[in-house]
C-alpha positions as CSV (number, residue, x, y, z in Angstrom):
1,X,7.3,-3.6,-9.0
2,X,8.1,-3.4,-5.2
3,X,8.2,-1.2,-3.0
4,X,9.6,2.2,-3.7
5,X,12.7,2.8,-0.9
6,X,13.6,6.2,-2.3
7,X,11.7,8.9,-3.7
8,X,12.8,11.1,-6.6
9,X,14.0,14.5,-5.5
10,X,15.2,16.7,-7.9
11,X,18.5,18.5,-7.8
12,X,17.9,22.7,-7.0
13,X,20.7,22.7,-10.0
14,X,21.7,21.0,-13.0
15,X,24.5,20.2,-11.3
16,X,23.4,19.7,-7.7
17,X,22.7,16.8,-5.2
18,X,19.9,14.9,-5.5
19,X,18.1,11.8,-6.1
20,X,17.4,11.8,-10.1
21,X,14.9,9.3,-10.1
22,X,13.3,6.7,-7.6
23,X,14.7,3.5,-6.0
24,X,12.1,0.0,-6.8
25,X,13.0,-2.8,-4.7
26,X,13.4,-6.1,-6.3
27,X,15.0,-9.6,-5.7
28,X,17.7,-9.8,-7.8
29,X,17.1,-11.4,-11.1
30,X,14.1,-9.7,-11.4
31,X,13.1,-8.8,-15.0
32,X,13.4,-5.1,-15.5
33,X,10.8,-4.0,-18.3
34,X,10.8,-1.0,-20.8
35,X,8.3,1.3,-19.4
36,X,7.1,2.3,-23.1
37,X,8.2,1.7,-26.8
38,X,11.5,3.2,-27.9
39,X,14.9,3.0,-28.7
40,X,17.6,2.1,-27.0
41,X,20.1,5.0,-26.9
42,X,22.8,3.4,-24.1
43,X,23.1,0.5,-22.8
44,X,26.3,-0.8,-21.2
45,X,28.7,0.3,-18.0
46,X,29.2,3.4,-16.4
47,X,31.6,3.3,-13.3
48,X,31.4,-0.2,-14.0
49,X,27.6,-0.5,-13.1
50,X,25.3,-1.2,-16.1
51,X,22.6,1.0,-17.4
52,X,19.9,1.0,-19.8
53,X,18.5,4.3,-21.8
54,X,15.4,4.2,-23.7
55,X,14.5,7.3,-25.8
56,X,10.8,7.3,-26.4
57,X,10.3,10.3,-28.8
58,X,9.4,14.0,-28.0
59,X,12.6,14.3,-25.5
60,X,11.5,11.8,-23.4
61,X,13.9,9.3,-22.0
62,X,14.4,6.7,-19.6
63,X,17.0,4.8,-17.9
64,X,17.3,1.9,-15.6
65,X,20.5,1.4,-13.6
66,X,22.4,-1.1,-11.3
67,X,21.1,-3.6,-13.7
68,X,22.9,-6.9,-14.8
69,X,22.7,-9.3,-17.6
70,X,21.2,-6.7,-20.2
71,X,18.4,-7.8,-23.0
72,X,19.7,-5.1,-25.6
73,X,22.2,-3.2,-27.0
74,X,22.1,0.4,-28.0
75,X,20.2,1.0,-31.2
76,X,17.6,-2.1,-30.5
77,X,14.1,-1.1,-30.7
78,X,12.0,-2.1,-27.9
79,X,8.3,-2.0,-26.9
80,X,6.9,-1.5,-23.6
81,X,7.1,-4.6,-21.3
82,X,9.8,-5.9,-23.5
83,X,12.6,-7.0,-20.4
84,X,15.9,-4.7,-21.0
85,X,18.0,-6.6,-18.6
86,X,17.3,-8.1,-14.8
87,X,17.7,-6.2,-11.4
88,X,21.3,-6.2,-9.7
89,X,22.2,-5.2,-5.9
90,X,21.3,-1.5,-6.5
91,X,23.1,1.5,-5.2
92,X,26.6,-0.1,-2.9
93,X,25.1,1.9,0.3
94,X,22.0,0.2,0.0
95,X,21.1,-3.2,1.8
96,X,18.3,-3.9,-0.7
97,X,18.5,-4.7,-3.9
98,X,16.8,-2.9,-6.3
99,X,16.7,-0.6,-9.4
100,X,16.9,3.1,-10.2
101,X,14.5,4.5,-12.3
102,X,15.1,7.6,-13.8
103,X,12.8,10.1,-16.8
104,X,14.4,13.0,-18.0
105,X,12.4,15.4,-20.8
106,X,15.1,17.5,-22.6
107,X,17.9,17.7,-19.7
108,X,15.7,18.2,-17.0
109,X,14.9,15.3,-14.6
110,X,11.1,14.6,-14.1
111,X,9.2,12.3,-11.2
112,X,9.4,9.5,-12.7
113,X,6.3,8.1,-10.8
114,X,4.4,9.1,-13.9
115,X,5.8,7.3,-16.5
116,X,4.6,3.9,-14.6
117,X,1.3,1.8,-14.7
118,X,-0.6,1.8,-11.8
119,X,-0.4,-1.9,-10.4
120,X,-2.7,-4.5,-10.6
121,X,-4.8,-4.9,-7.9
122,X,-7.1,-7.5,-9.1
123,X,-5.7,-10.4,-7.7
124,X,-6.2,-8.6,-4.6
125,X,-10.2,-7.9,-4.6
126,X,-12.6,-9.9,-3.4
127,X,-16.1,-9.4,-3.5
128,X,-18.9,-10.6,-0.9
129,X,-22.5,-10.6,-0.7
130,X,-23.6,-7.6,0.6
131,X,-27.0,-8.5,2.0
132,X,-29.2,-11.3,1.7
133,X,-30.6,-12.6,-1.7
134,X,-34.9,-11.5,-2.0
């Protein structure tokens, strides 16, 4: 996952302007992964971009758009990390590519900050000696 280039800000109506989920950078070709197990409820063009909708159970539900070359078609069953398709150019205002993430529980739109894994900073940790051995 890169870095996050908009922040999910939720719309003051159902109806109203907002950002309805977050924007993740990524090079395009990237794999984009299913963030937990589910089944796919959508997955084909809107507006002539491509999406990706995941329901997960309990009126949960995800979706990934401004994809390309999707992994799945509605009615597949996918677990989490499966890849659902691979990043496109992102929103056509936007200089960097990346992908929109978006939860929604029922109709209502949700951070979606909290349906991601923390990443993995182990690669990134080092450990020295702290003092000298007795």
């Amino acid at each position: 996952m890169g870095p996050i280039l908009v922040g999910f800000a939720p719309p003051d109506s159902p109806y109203g302007s907002g950002h309805r989920g977050i924007d993740i950078a990524a090079p395009l070709g990237s794999e984009v992964l299913a963030v937990a197990d589910g089944a796919v409820s959508f997955a084909g063009p809107v507006g002539g971009r491509r999406f990706v909708t995941i329901d997960h159970g309990d009126g949960v539900r995800s979706t990934v758009s401004f994809v390309e070359d999707l992994r799945v078609r509605t009615g597949d069953v996918v677990v989490a990390g499966q890849v659902v398709a691979v990043s496109g150019t992102g929103h056509v205002d936007t200089g960097v590519p990346h992908v929109h993430f978006g939860v929604r529980i029922g109709d209502t739109y949700v951070d979606p900050l909290a349906y991601l894994a923390p990443p993995d900073v182990s690669s990134f940790i080092r450990l020295a000696p702290c003092c000298p051995a007795p």
